[in-house]
C-alpha positions in Angstrom: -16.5 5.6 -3.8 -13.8 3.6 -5.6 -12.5 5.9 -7.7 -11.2 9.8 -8.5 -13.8 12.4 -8.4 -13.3 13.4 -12.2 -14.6 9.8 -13.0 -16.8 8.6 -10.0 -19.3 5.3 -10.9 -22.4 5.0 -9.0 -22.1 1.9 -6.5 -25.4 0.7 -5.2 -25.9 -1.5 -1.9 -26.9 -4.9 -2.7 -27.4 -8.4 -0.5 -24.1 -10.8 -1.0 -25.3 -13.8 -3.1 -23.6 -16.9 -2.2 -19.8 -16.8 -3.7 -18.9 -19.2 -6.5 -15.6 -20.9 -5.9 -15.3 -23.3 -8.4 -13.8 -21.3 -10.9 -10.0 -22.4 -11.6 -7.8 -20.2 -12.8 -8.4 -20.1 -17.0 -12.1 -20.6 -16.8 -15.1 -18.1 -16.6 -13.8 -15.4 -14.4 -10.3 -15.7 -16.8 -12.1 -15.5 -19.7 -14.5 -11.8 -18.6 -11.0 -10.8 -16.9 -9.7 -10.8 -20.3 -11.9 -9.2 -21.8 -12.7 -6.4 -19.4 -8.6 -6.1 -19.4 -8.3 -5.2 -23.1 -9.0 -1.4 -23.1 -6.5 -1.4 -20.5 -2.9 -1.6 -22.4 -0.7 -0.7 -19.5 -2.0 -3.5 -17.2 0.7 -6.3 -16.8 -1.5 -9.0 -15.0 -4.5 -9.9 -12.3 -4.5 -12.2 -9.9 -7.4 -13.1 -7.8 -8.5 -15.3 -5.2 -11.7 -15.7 -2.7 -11.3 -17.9 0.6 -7.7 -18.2 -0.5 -8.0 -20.1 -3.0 -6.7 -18.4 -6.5 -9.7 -18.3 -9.3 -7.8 -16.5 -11.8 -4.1 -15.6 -12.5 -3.9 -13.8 -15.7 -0.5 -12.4 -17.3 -0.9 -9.9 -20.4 2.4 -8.2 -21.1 5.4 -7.3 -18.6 7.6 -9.4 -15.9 6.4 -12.8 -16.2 4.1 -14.1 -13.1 7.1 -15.3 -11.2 9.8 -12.5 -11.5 9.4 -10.0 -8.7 7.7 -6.5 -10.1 8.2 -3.0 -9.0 5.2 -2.2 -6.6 6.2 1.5 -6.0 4.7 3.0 -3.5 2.3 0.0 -2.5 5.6 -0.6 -0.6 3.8 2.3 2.2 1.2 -0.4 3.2 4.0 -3.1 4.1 5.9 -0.4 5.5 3.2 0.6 8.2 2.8 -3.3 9.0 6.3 -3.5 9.8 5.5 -0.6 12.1 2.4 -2.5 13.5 4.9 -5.4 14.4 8.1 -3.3 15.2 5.3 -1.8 18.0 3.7 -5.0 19.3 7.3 -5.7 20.0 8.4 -3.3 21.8 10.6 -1.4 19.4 8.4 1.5 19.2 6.1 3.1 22.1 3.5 3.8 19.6 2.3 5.7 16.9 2.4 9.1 19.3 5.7 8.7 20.1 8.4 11.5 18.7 10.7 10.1 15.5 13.3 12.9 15.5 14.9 11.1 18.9 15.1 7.7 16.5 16.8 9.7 14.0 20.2 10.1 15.5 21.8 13.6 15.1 19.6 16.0 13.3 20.2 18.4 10.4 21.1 21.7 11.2 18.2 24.3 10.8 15.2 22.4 11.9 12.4 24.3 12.5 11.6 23.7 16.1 7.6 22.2 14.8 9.6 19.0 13.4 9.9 17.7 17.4 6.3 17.6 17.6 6.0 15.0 14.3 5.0 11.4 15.3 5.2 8.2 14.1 1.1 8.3 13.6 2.0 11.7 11.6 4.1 9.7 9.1 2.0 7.1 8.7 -0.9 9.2 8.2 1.4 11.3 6.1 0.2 14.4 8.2 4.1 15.8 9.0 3.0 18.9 8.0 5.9 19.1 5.9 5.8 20.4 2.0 5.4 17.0 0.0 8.1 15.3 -1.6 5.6 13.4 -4.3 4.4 14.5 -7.2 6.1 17.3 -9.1 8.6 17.6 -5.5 9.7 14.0 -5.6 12.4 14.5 -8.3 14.5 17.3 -6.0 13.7 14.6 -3.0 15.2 11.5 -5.2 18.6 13.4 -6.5 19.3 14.6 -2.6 22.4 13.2 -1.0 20.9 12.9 2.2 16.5 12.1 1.2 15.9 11.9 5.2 17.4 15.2 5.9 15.7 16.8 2.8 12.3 15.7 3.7 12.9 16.8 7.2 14.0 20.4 6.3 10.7 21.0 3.9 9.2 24.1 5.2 6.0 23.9 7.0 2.6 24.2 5.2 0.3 22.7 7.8 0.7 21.8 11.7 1.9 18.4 12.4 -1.3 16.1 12.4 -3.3 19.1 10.0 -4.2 17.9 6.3 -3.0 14.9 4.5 0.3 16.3 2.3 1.2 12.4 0.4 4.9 12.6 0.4 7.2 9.2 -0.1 9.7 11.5 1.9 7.4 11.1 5.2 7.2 7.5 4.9 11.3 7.5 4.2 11.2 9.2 7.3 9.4 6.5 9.2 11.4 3.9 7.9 14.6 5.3 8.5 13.1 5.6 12.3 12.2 2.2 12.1 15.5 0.4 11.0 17.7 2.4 13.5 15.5 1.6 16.7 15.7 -1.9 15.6 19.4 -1.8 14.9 19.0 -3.7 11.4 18.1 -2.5 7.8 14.5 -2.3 6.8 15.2 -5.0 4.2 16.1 -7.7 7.4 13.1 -6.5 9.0 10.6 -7.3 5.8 12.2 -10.4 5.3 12.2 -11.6 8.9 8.8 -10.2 10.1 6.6 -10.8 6.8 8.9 -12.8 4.3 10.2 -15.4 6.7 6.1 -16.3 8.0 4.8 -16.3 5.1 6.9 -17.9 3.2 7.4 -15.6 0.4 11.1 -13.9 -1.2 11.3 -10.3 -0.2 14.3 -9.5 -2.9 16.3 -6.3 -2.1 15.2 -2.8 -3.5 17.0 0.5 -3.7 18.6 2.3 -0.9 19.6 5.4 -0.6 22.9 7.2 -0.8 23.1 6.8 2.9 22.4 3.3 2.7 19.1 3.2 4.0 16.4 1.4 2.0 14.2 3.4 1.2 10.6 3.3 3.4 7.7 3.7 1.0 8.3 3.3 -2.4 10.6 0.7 -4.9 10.1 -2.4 -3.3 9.9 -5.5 -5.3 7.4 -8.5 -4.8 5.8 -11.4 -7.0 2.1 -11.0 -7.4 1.7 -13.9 -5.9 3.5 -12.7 -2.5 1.9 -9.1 -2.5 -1.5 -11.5 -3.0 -0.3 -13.6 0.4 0.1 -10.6 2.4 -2.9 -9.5 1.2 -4.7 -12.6 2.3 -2.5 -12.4 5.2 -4.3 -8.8 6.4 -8.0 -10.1 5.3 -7.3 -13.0 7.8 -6.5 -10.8 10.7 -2.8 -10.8 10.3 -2.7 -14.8 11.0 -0.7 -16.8 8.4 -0.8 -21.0 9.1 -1.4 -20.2 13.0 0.9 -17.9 13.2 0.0 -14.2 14.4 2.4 -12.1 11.7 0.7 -8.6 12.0 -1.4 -8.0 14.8 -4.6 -8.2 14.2 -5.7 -5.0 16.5 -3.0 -2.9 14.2 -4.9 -4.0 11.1 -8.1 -2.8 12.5 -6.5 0.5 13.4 -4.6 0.6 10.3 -8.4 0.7 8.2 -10.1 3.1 10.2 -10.2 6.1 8.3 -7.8 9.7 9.3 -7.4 11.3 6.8 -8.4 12.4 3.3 -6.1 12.7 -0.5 -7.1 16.2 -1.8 -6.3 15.1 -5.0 -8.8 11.9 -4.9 -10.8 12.1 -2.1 -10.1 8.7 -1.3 -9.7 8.3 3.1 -6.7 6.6 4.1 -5.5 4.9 7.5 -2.3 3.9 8.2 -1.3 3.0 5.0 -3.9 1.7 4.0 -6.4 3.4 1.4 -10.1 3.0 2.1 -13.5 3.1 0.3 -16.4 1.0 -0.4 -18.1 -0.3 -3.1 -20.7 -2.1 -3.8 -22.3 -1.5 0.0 -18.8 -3.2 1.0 -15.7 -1.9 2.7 -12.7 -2.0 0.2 -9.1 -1.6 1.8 -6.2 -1.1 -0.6 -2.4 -0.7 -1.2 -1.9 1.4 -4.8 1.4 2.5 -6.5 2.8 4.8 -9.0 1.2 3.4 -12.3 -1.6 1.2 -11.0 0.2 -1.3 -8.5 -2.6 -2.4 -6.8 -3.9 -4.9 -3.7 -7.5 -4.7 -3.2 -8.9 -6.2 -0.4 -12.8 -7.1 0.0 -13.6 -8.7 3.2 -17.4 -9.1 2.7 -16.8 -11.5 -0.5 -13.3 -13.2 0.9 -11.3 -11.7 -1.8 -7.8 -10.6 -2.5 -7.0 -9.4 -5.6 -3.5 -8.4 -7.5 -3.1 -5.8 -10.4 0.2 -4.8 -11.9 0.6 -2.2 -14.0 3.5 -0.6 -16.1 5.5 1.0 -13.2 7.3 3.4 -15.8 4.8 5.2 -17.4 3.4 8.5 -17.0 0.3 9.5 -14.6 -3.0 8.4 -15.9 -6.1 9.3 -13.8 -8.1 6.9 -16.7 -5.7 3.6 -16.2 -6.3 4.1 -12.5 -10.1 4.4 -13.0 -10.3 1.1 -15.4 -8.2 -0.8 -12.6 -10.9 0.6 -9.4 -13.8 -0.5 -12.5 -12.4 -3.8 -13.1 -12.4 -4.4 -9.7 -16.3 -3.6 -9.1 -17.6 -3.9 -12.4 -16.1 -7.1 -13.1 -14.5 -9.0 -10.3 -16.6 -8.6 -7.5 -20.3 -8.9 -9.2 -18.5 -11.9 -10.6 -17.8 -13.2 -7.3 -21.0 -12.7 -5.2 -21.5 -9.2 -4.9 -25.2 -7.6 -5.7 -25.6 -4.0 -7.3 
């Protein structure tokens, strides 16, 4: 299911009908966005779009359309793309291979079970490590040295045991990732996805080491969050061009693990349900910034959210319900 536990909405299989696509962007699907959007106050704007084509771009309150938004830690999904490319070109072995060799010198008092941590493990966010999200991530964000922090976390599960969702693993991962490469993360983004795609990858925080940070803060227009997005429902091929490869996206959706705070599955970086009798694959970040990705119907869809405000279980819950109570019977889908 699409949603939290504490608020779970009964999807029922249904036959596709045949998907409308003459709907600009203003017309009927604006109009019931807008409307299904008003109990939701800290939504900033939707953007959707089936076969690629956009059917509705609607801005309520925030950054206007075209100014690049926080999408917090939707950055994790790019990030494990990156990883998909930085692997199909020989950067990395592969997602079994060690990261505390890519590291450089480590911290003093490692525990010894940090060698067995994996690339996979990060991306998985399986490190074993105590979490540095949640009501951890404000000791993690005020450390002079994040990647050393997250590393020295004692132990609460085995490397590769329970899901523990911590931005410090995916820090982890990217810091791995820019130094076998031998450039900064934001070169990588902008060369690998930004470059082929032709959208602005702007640059986001780094950390008091200088790396940019692997996971969280990035900033992207809707409308470039919506081409990768399309990019990844296409197989990872943008105008001819193979940008991710398409056997890392089907890797990246197959389920590995499980949130014990939502019960939602999640790949490699990617978050996974279904709804509606389809599979839905999604990027979500801190306050409801969202990529939804519906193969069976063609669709993409955008939502941002207020990046600054506190946690709200209910404003997720009306973004997963606007999604398959509005957009997608809208678009096709039976239920």
């Amino acid at each position: 299911m699409l949603l939290p536990r504490r608020v779970l909405i009964g999807l029922s299989l249904g036959a596709l009908a045949q998907p409308a696509l003459s709907q600009p962007a203003g017309s009927a699907l604006g109009d019931v966005l807008r409307a299904a959007a008003a109990g939701l106050p800290r939504l900033h704007s939707v953007t959707v779009s089936q076969q690629g084509r956009i059917l509705a771009e609607m801005h309520l309150r925030g950054p206007a359309l075209d100014v690049p938004h926080k999408i917090k830690s939707a950055s994790k999904t790019l990030l494990a793309a990156l990883v998909g490319i930085a692997i199909a070109r020989g950067v990395l072995r592969g997602v079994d291979q060690p990261v505390l060799p890519l590291l450089g010198p480590p911290p003093r008092g490692l525990d010894p079970r940090v060698e067995g941590i994996t690339i996979g493990h990060l991306l998985t966010m399986r490190a074993g490590l105590e979490r540095t999200s949640g009501a951890n991530y404000g000791g993690w964000a005020a450390a002079r040295d994040p990647v050393a922090y997250a590393l020295t976390r004692p132990f609460v599960d085995e490397p590769g045991g329970e899901m523990q969702y911590s931005t410090g693993s995916t820090h982890i991962l990217g810091a791995a990732l820019a130094r076998a490469a031998g450039r900064p993360l934001l070169d990588l983004a902008r060369d690998w996805l930004g470059e082929p795609l032709g959208i602005a990858v702007p640059p986001w925080p780094r950390d008091p080491q200088g790396r940019y940070y692997g996971g969280n803060d990035m900033r992207l227009t809707p409308r470039a969050l919506l081409r990768f997005g399309e990019c990844c429902r296409l197989g990872g091929s943008w105008n001819g061009a193979q940008v991710v490869p398409a056997a890392w996206l089907a890797e990246s959706w197959v389920p590995r693990t499980r949130s014990a705070w939502s019960g939602q599955s999640y790949g490699y970086g990617w978050w996974i349900a279904a709804a509606r009798g389809m599979p839905v694959y999604f990027a979500w970040g801190y306050g409801g910034q969202m990529l939804y990705l519906v193969p069976g119907l063609a669709l993409s869809a955008v939502m941002m959210s207020d990046p600054a405000a506190p946690r709200d279980p209910e404003h997720m819950a009306g973004l997963h319900a606007l999604l398959t109570e509005t957009i997608m019977p809208a678009l096709g889908a039976a239920g």
